[in-house]
N, C-alpha and C positions, 0 to 999 in steps of 0.2 A: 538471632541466628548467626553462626559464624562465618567466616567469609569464604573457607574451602565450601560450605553447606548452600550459600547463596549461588557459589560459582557454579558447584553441577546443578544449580535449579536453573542457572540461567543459560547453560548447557542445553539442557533437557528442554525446555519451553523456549528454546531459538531452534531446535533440531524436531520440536511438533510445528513448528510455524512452515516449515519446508515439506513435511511431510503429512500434515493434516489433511482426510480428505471431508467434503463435503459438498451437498443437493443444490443447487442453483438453477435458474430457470434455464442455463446452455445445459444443465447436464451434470454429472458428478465430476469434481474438480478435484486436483490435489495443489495441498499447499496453499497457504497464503503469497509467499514469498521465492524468489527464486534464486539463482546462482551468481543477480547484480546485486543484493542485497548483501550477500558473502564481500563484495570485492568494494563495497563502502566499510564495511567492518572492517577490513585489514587496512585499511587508509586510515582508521585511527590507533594515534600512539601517543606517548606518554607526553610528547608534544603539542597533539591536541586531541586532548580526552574528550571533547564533549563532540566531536565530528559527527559521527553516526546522528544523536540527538539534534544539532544544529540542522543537518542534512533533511532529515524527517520531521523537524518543525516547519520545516519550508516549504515541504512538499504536504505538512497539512493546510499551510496558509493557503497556497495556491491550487488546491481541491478544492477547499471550500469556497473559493470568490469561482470556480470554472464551475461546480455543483449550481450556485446559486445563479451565477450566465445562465448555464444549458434550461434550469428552470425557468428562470424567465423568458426563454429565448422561444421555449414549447409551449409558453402558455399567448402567446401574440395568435391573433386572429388568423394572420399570413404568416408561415411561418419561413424563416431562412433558411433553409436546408444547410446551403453552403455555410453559412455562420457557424450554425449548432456544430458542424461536421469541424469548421476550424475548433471548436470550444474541447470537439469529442478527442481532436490530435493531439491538442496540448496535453488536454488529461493523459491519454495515452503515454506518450513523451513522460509527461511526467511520473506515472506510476511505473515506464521500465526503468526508466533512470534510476530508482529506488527499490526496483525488484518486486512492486508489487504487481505479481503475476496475475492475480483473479481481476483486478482491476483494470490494468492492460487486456484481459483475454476481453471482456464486457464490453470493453471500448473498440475493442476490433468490430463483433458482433454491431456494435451502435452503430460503426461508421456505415456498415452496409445498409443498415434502416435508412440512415442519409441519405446513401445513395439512388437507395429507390423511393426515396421519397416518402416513405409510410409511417406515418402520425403515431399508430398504435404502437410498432414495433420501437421506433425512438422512445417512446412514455414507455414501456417496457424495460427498455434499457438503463435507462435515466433511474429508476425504481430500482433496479437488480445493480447498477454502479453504485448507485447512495447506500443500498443493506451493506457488497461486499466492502467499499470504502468506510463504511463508520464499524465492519468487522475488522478489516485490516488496524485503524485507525487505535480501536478499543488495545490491540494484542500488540499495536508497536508501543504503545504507550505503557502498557505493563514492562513488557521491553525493556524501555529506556529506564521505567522508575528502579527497576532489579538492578538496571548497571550503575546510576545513582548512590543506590543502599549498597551496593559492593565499594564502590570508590569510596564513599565515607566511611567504611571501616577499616580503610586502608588496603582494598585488594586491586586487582588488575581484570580485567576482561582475558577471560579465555577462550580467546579467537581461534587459536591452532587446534582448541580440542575440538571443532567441529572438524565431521567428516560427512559426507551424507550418500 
């Protein structure tokens, strides 16, 4: 594929990630991603190309050890409210930091289960953060691999052509 033919793909499937809608246990959602994930994009430049990817590899490493906390933390006989609830901010924290909207919305929902205390509704949540997290996780990582195959053919990221 050429690299103007990559660019508008990766145009196109960075401008469905923001405007994608779909069914979730809060409800019908739009987007994956939202308008902090735009303002990490434009932080990379030809000084440092792999930003966005570095960025988003970190925020999977640190999904996956808070995912595997909050499971273990609901599967104890007693369980910590207050723990899980710190495990459920960082997530939070960590998925606006990156713009992962659906991820952030699930964790707001969580923290209230915390707050009242309710077993089902946390394991609900926990379940509905793990689907939308290994959805987001699937589509950044196509993502990044598209901006990958554009730089090794020698092309640039076209940042400015989004609008949304």
């Amino acid at each position: 594929m050429e690299v103007v033919q990559m660019q508008r793909a990766w145009v196109e499937y960075t401008k469905s990630l923001f405007r994608e809608f779909s069914y979730s246990f809060f409800g019908w959602m739009k987007g994956f991603l939202d308008a902090q994930f735009q303002q990490l994009q434009l932080l990379q430049d030809e000084s440092n190309p792999d930003f966005v990817a570095e960025v988003v590899s970190l925020f999977f490493e640190d999904s996956e050890r808070l995912l595997s906390d909050l499971t273990f933390a609901l599967e104890q006989q007693s369980i910590d409210f207050k723990k899980v609830d710190a495990h459920v901010h960082q997530l939070k924290g960590s998925s606006s930091s990156i713009g992962a909207q659906r991820v952030k919305n699930d964790c707001i929902a969580f923290r209230s289960f915390c707050e009242e205390q309710n077993i089902e509704g946390c394991q609900r949540c926990l379940q509905q953060v793990k689907q939308d997290y290994c959805l987001v996780k699937s589509k950044l990582e196509a993502l990044i691999r598209l901006e990958q195959q554009i730089v090794a053919a020698g092309g640039s990221i076209p940042v400015e052509e989004l609008s949304f």
